[in-house]
C-alpha positions as CSV (number, residue, x, y, z in Angstrom):
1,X,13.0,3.1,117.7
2,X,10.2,0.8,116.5
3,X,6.2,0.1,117.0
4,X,4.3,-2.8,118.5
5,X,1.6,-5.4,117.9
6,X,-0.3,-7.8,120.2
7,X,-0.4,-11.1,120.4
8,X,-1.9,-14.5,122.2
9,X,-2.6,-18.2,122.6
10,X,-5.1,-20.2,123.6
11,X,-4.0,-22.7,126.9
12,X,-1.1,-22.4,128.6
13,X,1.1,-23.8,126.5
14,X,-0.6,-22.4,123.3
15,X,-1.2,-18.9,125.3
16,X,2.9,-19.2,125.4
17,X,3.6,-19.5,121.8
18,X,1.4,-16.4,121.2
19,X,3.3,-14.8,123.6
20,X,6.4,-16.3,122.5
21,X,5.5,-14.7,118.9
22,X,4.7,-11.1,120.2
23,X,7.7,-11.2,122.2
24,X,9.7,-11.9,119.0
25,X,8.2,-9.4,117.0
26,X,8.2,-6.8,119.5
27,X,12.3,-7.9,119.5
28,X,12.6,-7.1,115.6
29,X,9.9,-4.3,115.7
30,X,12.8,-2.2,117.7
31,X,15.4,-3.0,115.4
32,X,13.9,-1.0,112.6
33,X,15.7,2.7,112.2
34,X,16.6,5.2,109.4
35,X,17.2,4.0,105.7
36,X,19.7,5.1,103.2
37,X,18.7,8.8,102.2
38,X,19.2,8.2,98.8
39,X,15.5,6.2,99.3
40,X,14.2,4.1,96.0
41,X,10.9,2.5,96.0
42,X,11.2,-0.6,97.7
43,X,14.0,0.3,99.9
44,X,13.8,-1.4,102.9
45,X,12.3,-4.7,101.3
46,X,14.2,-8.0,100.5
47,X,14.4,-10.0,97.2
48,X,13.4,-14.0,98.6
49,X,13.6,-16.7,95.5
50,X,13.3,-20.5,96.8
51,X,16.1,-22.4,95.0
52,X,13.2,-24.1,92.7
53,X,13.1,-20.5,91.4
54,X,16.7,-20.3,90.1
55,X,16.7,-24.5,88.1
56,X,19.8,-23.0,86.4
57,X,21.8,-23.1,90.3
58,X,19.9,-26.0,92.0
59,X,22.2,-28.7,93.6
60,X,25.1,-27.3,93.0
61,X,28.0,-25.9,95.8
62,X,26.5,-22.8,97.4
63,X,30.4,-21.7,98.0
64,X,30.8,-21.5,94.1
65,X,27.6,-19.3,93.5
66,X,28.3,-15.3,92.8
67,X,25.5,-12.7,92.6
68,X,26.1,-9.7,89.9
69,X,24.5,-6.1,89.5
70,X,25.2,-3.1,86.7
71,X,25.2,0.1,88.2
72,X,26.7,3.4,86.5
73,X,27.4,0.5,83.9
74,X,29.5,-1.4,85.9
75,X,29.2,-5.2,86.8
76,X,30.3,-5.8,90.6
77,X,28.8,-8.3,93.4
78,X,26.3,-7.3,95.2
79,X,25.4,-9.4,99.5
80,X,23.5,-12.5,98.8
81,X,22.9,-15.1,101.3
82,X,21.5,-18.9,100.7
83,X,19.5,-20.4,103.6
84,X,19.0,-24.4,103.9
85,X,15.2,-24.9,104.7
86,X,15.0,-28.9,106.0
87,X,12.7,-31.0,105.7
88,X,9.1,-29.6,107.2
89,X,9.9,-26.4,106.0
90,X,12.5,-25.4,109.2
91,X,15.0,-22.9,108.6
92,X,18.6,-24.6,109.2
93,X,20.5,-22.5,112.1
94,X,23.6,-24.1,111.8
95,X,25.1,-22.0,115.4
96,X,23.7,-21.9,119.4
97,X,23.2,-24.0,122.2
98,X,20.5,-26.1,120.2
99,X,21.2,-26.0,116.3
100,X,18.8,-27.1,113.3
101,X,20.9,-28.1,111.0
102,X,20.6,-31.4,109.1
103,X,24.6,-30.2,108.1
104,X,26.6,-27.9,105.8
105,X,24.9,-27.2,103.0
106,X,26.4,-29.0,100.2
107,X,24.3,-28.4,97.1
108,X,21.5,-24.9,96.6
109,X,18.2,-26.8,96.7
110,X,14.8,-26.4,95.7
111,X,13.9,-25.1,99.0
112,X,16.5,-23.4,100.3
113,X,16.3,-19.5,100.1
114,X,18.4,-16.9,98.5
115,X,18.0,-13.1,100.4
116,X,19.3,-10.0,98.7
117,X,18.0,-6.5,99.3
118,X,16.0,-4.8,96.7
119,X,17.6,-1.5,96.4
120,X,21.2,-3.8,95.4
121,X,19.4,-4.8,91.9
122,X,20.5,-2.7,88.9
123,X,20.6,-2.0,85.6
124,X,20.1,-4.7,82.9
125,X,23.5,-5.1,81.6
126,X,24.6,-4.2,78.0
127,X,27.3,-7.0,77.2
128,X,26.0,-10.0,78.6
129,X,30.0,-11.2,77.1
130,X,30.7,-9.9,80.4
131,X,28.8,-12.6,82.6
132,X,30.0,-16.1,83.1
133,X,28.3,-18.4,80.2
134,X,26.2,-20.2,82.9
135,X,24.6,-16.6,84.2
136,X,21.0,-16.7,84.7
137,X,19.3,-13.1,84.4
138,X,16.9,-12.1,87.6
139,X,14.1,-9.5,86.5
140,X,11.7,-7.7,89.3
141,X,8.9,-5.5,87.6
142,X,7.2,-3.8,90.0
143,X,3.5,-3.5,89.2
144,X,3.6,-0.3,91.6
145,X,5.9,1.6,88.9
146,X,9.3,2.1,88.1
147,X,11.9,0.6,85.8
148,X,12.7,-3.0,85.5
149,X,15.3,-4.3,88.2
150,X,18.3,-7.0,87.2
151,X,20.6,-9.1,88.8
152,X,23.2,-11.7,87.7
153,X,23.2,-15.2,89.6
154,X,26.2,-18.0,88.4
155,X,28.2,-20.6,89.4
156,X,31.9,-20.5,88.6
157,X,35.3,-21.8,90.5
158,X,36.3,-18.3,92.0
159,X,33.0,-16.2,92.5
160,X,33.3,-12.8,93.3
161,X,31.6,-11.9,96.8
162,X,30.8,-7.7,98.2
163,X,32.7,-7.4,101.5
164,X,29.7,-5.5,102.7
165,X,27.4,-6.7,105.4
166,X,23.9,-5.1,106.3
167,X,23.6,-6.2,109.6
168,X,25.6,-8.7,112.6
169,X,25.1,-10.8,115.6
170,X,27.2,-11.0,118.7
171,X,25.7,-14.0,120.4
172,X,28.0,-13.7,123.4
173,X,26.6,-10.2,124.5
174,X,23.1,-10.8,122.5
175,X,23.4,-7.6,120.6
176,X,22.1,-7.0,117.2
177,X,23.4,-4.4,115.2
178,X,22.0,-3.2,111.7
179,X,23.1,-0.6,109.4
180,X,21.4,2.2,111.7
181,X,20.6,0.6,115.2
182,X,22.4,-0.9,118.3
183,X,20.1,-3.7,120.0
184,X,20.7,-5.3,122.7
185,X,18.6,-8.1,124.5
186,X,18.4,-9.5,128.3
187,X,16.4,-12.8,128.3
188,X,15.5,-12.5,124.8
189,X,13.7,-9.3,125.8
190,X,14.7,-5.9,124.3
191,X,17.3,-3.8,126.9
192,X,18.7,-1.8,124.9
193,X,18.3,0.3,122.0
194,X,20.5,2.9,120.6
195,X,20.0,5.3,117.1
196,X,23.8,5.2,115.1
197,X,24.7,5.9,111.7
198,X,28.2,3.7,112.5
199,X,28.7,0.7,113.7
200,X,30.5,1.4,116.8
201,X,29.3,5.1,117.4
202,X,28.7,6.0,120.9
203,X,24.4,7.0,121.4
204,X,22.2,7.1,124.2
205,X,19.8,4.3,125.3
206,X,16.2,5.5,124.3
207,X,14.0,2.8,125.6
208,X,13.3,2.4,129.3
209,X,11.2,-0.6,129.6
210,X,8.1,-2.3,127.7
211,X,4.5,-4.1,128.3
212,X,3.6,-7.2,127.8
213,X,-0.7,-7.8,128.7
214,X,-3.1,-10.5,128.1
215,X,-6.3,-11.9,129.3
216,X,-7.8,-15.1,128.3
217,X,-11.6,-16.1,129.4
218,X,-12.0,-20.0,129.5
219,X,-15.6,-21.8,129.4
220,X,-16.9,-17.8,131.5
221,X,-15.2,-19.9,134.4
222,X,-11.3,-19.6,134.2
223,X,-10.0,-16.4,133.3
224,X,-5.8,-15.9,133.2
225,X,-3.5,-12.7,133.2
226,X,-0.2,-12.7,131.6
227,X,2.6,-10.0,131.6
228,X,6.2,-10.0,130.3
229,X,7.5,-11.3,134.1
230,X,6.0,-14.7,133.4
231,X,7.7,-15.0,130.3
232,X,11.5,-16.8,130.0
233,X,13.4,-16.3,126.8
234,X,16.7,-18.3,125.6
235,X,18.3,-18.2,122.3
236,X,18.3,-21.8,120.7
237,X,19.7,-21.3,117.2
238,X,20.6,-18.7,114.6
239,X,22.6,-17.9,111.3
240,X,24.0,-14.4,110.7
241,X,24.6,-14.0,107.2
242,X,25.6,-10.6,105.3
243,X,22.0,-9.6,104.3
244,X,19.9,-10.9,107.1
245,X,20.2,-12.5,110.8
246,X,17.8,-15.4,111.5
247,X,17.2,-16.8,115.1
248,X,15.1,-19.2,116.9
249,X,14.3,-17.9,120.3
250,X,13.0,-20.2,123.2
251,X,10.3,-19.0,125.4
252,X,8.4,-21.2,128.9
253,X,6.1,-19.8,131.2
254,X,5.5,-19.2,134.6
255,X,2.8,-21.2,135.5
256,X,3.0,-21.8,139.5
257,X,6.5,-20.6,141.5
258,X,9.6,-22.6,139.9
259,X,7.0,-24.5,137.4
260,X,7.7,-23.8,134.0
261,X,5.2,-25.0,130.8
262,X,7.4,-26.5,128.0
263,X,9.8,-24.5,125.8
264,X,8.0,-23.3,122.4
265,X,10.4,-21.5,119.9
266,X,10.1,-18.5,117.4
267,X,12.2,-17.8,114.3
268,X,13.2,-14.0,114.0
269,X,14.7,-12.2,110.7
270,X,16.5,-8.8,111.1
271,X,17.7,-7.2,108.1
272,X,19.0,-3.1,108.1
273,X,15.8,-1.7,108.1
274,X,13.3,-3.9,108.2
275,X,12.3,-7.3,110.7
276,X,9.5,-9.8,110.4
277,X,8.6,-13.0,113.4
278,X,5.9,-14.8,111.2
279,X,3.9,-17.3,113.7
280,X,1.2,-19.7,113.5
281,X,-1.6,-19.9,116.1
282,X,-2.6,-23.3,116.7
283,X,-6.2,-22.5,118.0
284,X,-8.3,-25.7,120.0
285,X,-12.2,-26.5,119.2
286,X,-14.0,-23.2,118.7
287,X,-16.0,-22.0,121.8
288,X,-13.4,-23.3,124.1
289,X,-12.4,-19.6,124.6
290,X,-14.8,-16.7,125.4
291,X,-12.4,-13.7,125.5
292,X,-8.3,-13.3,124.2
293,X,-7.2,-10.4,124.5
294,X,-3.7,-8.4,124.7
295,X,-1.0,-5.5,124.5
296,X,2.0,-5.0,123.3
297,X,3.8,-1.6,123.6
298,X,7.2,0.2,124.0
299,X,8.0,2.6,126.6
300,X,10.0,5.6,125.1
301,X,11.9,7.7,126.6
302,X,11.4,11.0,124.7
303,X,8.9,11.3,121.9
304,X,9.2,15.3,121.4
305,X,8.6,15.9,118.0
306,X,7.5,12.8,116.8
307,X,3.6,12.4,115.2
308,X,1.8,9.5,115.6
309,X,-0.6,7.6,112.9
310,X,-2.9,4.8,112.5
311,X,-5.5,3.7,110.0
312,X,-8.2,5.0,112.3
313,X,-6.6,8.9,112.9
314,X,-7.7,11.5,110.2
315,X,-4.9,13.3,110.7
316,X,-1.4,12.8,112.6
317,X,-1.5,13.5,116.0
318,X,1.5,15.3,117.3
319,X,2.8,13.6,120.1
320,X,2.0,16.1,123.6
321,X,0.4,16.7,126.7
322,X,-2.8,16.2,125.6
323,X,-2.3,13.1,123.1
324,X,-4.0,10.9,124.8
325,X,-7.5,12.5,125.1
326,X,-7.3,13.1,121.4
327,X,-6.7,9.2,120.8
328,X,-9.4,7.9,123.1
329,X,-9.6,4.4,123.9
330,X,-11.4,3.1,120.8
331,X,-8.9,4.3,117.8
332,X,-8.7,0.9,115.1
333,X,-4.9,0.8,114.8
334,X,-4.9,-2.0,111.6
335,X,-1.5,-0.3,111.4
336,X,0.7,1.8,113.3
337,X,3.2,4.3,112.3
338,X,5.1,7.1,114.3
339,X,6.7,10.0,112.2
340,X,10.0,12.0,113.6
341,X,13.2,13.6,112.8
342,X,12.6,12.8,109.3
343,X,11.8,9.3,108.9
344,X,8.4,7.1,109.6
345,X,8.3,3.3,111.3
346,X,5.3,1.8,110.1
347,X,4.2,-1.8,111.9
348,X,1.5,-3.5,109.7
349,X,0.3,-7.2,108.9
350,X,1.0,-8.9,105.4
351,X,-2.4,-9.6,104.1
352,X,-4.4,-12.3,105.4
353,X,-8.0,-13.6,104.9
354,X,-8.2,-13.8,108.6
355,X,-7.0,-10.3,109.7
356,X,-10.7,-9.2,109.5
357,X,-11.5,-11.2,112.6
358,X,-9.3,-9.4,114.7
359,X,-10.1,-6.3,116.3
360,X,-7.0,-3.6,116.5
361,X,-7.0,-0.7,118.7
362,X,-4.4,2.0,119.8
363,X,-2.9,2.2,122.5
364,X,-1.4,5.3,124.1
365,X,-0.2,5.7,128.1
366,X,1.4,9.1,128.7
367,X,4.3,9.0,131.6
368,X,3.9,11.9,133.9
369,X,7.1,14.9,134.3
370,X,9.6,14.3,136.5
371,X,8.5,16.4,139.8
372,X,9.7,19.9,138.8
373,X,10.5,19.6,135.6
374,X,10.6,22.6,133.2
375,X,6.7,21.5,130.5
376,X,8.2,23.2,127.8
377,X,11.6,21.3,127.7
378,X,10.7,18.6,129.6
379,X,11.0,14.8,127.9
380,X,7.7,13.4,126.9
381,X,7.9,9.6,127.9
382,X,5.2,7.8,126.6
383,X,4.2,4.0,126.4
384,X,2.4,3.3,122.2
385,X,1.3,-0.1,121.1
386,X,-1.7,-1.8,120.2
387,X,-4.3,-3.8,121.6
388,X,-6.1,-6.7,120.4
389,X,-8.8,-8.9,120.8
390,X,-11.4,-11.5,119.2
391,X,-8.5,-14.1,119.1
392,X,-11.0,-16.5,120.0
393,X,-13.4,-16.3,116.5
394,X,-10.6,-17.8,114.9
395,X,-11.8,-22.0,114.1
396,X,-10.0,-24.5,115.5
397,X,-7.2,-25.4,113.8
398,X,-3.9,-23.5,112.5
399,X,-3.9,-19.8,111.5
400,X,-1.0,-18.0,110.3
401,X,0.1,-14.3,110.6
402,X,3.0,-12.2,109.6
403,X,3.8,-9.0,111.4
404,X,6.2,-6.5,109.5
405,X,8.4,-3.7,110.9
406,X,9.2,-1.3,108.2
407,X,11.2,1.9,108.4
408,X,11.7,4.2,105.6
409,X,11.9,8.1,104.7
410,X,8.8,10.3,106.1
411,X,8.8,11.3,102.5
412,X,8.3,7.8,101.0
413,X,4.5,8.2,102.8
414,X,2.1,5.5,104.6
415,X,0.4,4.9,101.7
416,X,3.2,4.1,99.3
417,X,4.8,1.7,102.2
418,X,1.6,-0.2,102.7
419,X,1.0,-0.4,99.0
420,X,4.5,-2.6,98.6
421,X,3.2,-4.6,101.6
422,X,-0.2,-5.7,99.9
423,X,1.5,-6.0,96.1
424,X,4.4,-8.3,95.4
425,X,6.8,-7.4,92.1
426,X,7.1,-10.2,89.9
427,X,10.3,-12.1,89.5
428,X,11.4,-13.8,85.8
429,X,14.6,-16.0,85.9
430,X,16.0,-17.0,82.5
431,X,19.5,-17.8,81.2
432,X,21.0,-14.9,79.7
433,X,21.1,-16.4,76.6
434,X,17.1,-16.4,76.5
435,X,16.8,-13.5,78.3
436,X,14.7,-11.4,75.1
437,X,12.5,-14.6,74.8
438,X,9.1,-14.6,76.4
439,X,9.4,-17.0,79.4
440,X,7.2,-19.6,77.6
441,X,10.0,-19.6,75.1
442,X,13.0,-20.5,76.8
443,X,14.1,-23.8,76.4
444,X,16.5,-23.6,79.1
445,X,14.1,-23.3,81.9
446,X,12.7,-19.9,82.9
447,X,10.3,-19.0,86.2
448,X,7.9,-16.6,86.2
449,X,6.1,-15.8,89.9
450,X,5.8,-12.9,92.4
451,X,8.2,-11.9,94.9
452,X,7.1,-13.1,98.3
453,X,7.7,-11.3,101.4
454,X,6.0,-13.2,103.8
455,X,8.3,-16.5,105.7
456,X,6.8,-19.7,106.2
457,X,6.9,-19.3,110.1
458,X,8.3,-22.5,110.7
């Protein structure tokens, strides 16, 4: 079950990749689902470090790494994954019809990424005797509370590695499964969703279609409409690791009959419960475009008994027969969350400078009953997204932008999950043997910097 956001270009071709962006986000918006029920505070967020992070591991074998956590006072290994990033900042997808890859990675280096999940860190270990000599100890404190997170990052000739994985790829039937979702994808557009707590678990199909709008105003003279059947997807590339699936996604469109404009490409992460498509608008001379405007929204089945919020609501609105009227056309939506069956989806941007240009409403289309169905135990089918618009005040030039899909307990509160959006924990890497020093101390190389959460958007 997931949320929206909108998205758009500026010509054909650069209308595409805004497109090409939504519809990729809109892909890993619907992947996001219920989190462990034991929730901690950052549960649904990754741990990122760039291999110039970690000096201790860089250029050595990736194979011989092993990642380490204490919990109940035991050491075991905890999912890590390590990511080549080539040259220009491209994520290296080693797999698929068109692979980046500038080959096997041979040696962790300063740019490649490691991805664990928060929640995995632990307890700072009592006997560091335990840990291999060349350990290097990972802190997180988290200036939003809590107690300081560890884990344990080495090299030796046999590391130990967790079995578990978070979520998988089938590239041959283009499903996507997480810990608590079942995805599946026609043309690189969503066609499937269904709600499991097992991999494998038979569940119902709760999406029936979505929307894809825009309208782009050229010079008052030219003035073009674009939906989701001008859009053509293709998979290119990907890498489906234990803690995260990245994929590069193709996209053309229709611009006359059989003519297609040239392929522009996406990059996608999926993790359990949480998805991210950064993209960077690459916006021509300023006053080119009077008007860019769009929607993005999903079509559910069945929203009985879910709430919906957004920054400009004072209240939830339970989701009914009259839910529309009580929106109104002109709601700000800077965020979106619908609340259910115990859990809340929340859709919000990392923080950007540039946000502020770009107006965010809500967007709420109620399907009519089926003719003689029963109102009181009839489905409520509804369409919710947002839609934007004021593209076009951004200068010319390149803008970037990081749309994040977050799911988490209804307890956990809008609040606290924006909150870990807008305020990184910071990360301190030191050898273990240096691990009381202050990081100015250590001698043997210690990094001190916040978390990120946001990708490049290569």
């Amino acid at each position: 079950m997931g949320l929206f956001i909108a998205c758009h270009s500026s010509s054909r071709v650069r209308r595409l990749r805004w497109f090409a962006a939504a519809i990729g986000f809109f892909s890993a918006l619907i992947a996001l689902t219920t989190p462990s029920a034991c929730a901690s505070s950052r549960q649904w967020e990754p741990l990122l470090l760039r291999g110039y992070q970690l000096p201790q591991l860089l250029n050595t074998p990736v194979s011989r790494i092993e990642v380490l956590a204490v919990h109940g006072g035991k050491l075991n290994p905890i999912p890590f994954q390590v990511d080549s990033v080539l040259v220009g900042g491209i994520f290296g997808l080693p797999q698929g019809p068109i692979p980046t890859t500038g080959g096997p990675i041979q040696g962790f280096g300063p740019n490649d990424e490691m991805s664990m999940m928060m929640f995995d860190l632990g307890e700072r270990i009592a006997n560091p005797a335990e840990l291999p000599p060349s350990a290097v100890e990972i802190t997180v404190a988290d200036p939003l509370g809590g107690a300081d997170r560890y884990a344990y990052a080495a090299v030796v000739k046999n590391p130990r590695l967790s079995p578990v994985r978070y979520v998988d790829y089938d590239p041959q039937h283009h499903i996507i499964r997480g810990g608590h979702y079942r995805l599946s994808l026609a043309h690189e557009f969503p066609d499937d969703f269904r709600v499991q707590d097992d991999r494998g678990e038979s569940s119902r199909n709760l999406i029936s279609a979505f929307e894809l709008r825009g309208v782009v105003t050229v010079l008052n003279l030219l003035r073009f409409h674009l939906k989701e059947d001008d859009i053509d997807g293709s998979m290119l590339a990907y890498r489906a690791g234990p803690v995260r699936v990245i994929r590069r996604v193709g996209y053309r469109f229709r611009v006359f009959l059989g003519i297609y404009s040239p392929q522009i490409s996406a990059v996608e992460f999926f993790y359990s419960d949480f998805a991210q498509v950064p993209f960077t608008m690459r916006m021509p001379m300023r006053n080119l475009f009077r008007d860019i405007q769009g929607r993005i929204a999903m079509d559910f089945v069945d929203l009985r008994g879910y709430s919906l919020l957004s920054s400009g609501l004072k209240r939830p609105i339970e989701i009914g027969e009259h839910t529309a009227d009580t929106i109104g056309a002109t709601t700000p939506a800077d965020w979106l969350a619908l609340v259910g069956d115990g859990h809340l989806m929340l859709e919000i941007f990392a923080p950007s400078s540039e946000l502020g240009l770009i107006a965010r409403r809500l967007y709420y289309r109620a399907e009519p009953p089926a003719p003689g169905a029963n109102s009181q135990s009839a489905p409520i089918a509804a369409a919710v997204g947002i839609e934007t618009d004021g593209w076009q005040r951004l200068s010319g030039g390149s803008h970037r932008f990081d749309p994040l899909l977050i799911s988490v307990p209804e307890s956990y509160g809008v609040d606290h999950a924006i909150a870990e959006t807008s305020i990184a924990p910071v990360v301190t890497v030191r050898t273990v043997g240096e691990r009381n020093l202050p990081p100015a101390a250590a001698r043997s190389g210690s990094t001190v910097a916040p978390a990120p959460l946001s990708e490049s958007g290569k």
